[in-house]
C-alpha positions as a Markdown table, in Angstrom:
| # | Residue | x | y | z |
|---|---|---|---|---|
| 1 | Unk | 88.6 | 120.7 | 88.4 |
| 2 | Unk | 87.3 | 123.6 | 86.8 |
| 3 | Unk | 87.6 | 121.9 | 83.2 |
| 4 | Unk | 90.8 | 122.7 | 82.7 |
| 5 | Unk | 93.5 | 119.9 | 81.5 |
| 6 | Unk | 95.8 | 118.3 | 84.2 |
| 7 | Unk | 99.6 | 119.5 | 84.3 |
| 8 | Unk | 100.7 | 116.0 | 85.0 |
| 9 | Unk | 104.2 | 116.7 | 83.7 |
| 10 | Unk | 104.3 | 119.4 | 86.1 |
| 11 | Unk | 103.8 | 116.9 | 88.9 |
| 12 | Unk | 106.0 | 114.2 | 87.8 |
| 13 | Unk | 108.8 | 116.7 | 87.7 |
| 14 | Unk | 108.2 | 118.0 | 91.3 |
| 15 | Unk | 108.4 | 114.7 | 92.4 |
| 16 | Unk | 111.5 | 113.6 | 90.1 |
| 17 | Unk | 113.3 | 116.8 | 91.7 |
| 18 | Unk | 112.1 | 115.3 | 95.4 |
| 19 | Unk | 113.5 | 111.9 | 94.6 |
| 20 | Unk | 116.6 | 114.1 | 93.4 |
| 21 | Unk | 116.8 | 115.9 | 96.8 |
| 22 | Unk | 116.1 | 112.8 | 98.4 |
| 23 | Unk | 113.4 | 114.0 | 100.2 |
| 24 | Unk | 112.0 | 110.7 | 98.8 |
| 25 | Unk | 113.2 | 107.7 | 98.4 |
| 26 | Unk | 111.0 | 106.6 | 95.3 |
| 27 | Unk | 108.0 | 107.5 | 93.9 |
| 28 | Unk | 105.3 | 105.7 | 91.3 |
| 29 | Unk | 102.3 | 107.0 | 89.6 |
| 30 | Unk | 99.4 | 104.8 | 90.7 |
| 31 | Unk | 95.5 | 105.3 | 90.3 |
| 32 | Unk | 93.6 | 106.2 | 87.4 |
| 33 | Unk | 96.8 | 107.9 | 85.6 |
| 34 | Unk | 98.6 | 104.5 | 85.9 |
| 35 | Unk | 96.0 | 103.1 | 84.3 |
| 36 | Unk | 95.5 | 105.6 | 81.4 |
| 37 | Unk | 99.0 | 105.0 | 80.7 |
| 38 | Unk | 98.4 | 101.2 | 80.2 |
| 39 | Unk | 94.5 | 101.6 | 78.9 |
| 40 | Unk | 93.1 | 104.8 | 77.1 |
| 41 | Unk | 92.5 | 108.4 | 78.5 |
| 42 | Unk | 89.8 | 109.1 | 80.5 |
| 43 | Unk | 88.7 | 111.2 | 83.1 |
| 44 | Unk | 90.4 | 111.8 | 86.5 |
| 45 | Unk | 90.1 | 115.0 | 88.7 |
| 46 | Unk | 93.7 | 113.7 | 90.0 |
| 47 | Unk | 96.9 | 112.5 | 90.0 |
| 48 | Unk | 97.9 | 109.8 | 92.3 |
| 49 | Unk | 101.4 | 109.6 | 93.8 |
| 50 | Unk | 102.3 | 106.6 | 96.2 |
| 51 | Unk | 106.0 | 108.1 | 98.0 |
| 52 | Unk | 108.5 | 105.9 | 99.5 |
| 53 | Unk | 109.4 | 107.1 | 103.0 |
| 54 | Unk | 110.7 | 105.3 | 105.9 |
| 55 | Unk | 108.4 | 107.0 | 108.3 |
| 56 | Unk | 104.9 | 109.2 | 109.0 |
| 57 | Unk | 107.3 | 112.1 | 109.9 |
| 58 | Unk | 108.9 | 111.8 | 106.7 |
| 59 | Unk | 105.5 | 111.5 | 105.1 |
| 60 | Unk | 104.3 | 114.5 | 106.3 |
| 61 | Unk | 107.7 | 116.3 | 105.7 |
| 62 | Unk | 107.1 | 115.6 | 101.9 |
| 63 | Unk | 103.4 | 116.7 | 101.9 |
| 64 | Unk | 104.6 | 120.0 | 103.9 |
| 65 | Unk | 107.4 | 120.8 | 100.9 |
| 66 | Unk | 104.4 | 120.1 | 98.6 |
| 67 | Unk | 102.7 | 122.9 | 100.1 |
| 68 | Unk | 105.0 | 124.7 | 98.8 |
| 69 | Unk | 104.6 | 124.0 | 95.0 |
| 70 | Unk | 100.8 | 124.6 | 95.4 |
| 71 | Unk | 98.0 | 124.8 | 97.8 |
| 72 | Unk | 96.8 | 121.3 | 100.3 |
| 73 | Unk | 93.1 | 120.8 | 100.0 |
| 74 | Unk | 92.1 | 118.3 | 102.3 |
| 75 | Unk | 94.5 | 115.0 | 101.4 |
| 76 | Unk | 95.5 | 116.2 | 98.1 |
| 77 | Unk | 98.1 | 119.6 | 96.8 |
| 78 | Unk | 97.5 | 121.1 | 94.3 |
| 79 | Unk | 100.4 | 122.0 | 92.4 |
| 80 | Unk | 100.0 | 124.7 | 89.2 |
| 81 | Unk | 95.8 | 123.2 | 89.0 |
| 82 | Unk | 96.6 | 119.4 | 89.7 |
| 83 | Unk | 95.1 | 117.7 | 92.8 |
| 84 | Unk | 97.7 | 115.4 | 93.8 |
| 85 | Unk | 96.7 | 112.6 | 96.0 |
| 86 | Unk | 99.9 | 111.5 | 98.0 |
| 87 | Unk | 100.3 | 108.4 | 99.9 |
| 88 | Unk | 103.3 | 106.3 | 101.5 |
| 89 | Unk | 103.5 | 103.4 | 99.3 |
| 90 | Unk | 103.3 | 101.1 | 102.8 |
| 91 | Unk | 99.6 | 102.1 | 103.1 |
| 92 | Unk | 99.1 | 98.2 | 100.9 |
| 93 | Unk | 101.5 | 95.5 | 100.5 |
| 94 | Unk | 99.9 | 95.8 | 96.8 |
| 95 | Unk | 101.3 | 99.3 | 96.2 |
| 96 | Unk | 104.7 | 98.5 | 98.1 |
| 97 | Unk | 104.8 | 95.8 | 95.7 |
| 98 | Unk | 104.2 | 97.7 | 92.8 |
| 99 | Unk | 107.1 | 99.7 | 93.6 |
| 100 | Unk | 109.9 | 97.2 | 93.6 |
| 101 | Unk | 108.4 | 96.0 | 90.0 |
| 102 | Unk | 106.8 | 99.2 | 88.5 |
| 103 | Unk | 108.1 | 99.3 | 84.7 |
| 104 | Unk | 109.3 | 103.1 | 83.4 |
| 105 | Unk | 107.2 | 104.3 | 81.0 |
| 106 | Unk | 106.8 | 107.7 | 79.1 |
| 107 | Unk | 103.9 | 110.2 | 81.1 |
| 108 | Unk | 103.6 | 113.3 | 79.3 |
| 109 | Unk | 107.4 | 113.2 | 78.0 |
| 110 | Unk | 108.8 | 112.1 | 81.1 |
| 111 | Unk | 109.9 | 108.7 | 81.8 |
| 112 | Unk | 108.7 | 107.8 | 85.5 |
| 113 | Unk | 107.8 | 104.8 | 87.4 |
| 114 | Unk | 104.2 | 103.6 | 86.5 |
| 115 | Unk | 102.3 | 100.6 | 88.5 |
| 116 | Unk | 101.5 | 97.7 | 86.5 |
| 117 | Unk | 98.2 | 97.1 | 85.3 |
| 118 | Unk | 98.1 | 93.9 | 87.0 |
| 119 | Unk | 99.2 | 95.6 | 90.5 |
| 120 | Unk | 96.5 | 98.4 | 89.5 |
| 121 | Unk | 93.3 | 96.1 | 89.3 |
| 122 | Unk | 94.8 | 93.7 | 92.9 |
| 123 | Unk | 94.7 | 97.5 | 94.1 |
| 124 | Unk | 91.4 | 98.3 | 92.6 |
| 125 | Unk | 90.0 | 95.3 | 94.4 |
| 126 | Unk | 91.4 | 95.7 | 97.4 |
| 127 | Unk | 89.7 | 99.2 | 97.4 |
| 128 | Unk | 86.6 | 98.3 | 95.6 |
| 129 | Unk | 84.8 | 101.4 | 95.8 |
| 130 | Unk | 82.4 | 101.9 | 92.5 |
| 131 | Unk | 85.1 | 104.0 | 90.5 |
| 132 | Unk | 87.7 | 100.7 | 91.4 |
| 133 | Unk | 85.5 | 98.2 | 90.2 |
| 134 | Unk | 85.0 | 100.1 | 86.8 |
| 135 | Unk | 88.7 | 100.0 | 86.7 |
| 136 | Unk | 88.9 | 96.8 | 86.9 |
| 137 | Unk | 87.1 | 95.7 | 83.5 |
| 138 | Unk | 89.3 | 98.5 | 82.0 |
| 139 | Unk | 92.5 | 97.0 | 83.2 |
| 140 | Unk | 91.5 | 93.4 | 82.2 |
| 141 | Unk | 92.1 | 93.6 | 78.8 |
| 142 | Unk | 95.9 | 94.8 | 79.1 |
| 143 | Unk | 96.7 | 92.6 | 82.1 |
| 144 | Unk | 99.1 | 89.2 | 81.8 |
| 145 | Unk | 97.0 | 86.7 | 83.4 |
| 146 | Unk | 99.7 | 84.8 | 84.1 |
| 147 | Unk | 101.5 | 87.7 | 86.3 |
| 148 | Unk | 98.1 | 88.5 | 87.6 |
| 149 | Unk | 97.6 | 84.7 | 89.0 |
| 150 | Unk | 100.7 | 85.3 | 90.4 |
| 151 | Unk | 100.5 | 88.1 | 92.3 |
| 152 | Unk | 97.2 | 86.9 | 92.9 |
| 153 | Unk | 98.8 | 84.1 | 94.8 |
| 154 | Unk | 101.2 | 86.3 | 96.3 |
| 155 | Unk | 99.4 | 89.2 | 97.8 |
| 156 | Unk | 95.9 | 87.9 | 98.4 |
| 157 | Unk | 96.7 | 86.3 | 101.7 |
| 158 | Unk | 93.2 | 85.3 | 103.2 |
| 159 | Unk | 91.1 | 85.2 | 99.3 |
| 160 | Unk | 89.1 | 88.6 | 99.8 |
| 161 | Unk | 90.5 | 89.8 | 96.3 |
| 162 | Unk | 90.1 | 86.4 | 94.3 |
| 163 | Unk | 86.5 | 86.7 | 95.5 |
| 164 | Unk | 85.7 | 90.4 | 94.6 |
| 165 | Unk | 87.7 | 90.0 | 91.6 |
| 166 | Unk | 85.3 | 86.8 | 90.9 |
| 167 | Unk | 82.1 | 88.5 | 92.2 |
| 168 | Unk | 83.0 | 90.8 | 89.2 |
| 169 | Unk | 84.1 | 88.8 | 86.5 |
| 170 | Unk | 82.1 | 85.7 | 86.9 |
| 171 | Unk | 86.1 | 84.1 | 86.4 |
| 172 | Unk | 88.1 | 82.5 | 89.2 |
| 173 | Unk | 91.6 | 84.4 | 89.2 |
């Protein structure tokens, strides 16, 4: 970013009038906004959007109406100076999750679907690059442990997260 702020509302109401259209099905805010909106600000060159879409055609349908709201670098859009980084929601069971349970909260005056802390720090395990496992710590302090056992039981199918998520915090989940 060239130090300018992000125009997240401006995002969130692209996608609201895509979900209108029915271009998509749903959408959630996910990554490092998510957690802002749960946490405290901080910094984030993006905005990350997972869409629900029944297929990669439809996928790529969306991110080619994006193009039109902005300009595609690489993965992301940017739309009026925001990177957007879109994903189908069925790239992790975590984030498909997250979807069918994501709370509405207020981003930026507009009341969208937000992923759960707890869903945010299974994702930023599952992830775990060094920016994740920063998250993580953030996201500790606002999670329920008891949802976050849970989902922990849930979703981590073969233990890979209840290990990272130990490797981290010196606590079993």
């Amino acid at each position: 970013m060239d130090g300018t702020h992000l125009a997240i509302a401006d995002v969130l109401m692209v996608f609201r009038d895509l979900k209108r259209e029915r271009m998509v099905r749903d959408y959630l805010v996910f990554g490092p906004v998510a957690a802002m909106v749960h946490t405290r600000p901080f910094y984030t060159p993006d905005v990350d959007i997972g869409v629900a879409v029944e297929s990669d055609k439809e996928f790529l349908a969306v991110f080619d109406r994006l193009s039109e709201f902005g300009r595609v670098e690489g993965h992301c859009v940017v739309i009026r100076g925001t990177p957007v980084a879109l994903f189908p929601v069925d790239i992790s069971p975590i984030i498909q999750d997250a979807l069918k349970d994501a709370p509405r909260k207020r981003v930026e005056g507009l009341v969208v679907k937000v992923a759960s802390p707890e869903h945010l720090l299974l994702e930023a395990l599952r992830v775990s690059r060094n920016q994740d496992k920063g998250r993580v710590f953030l996201l500790e302090d606002v999670v329920d442990k008891d949802r976050l056992c849970a989902l922990f039981r849930r979703l981590d199918h073969d233990g890979t997260l209840g290990r990272r998520y130990e490797a981290l915090t010196g606590e079993a989940p």
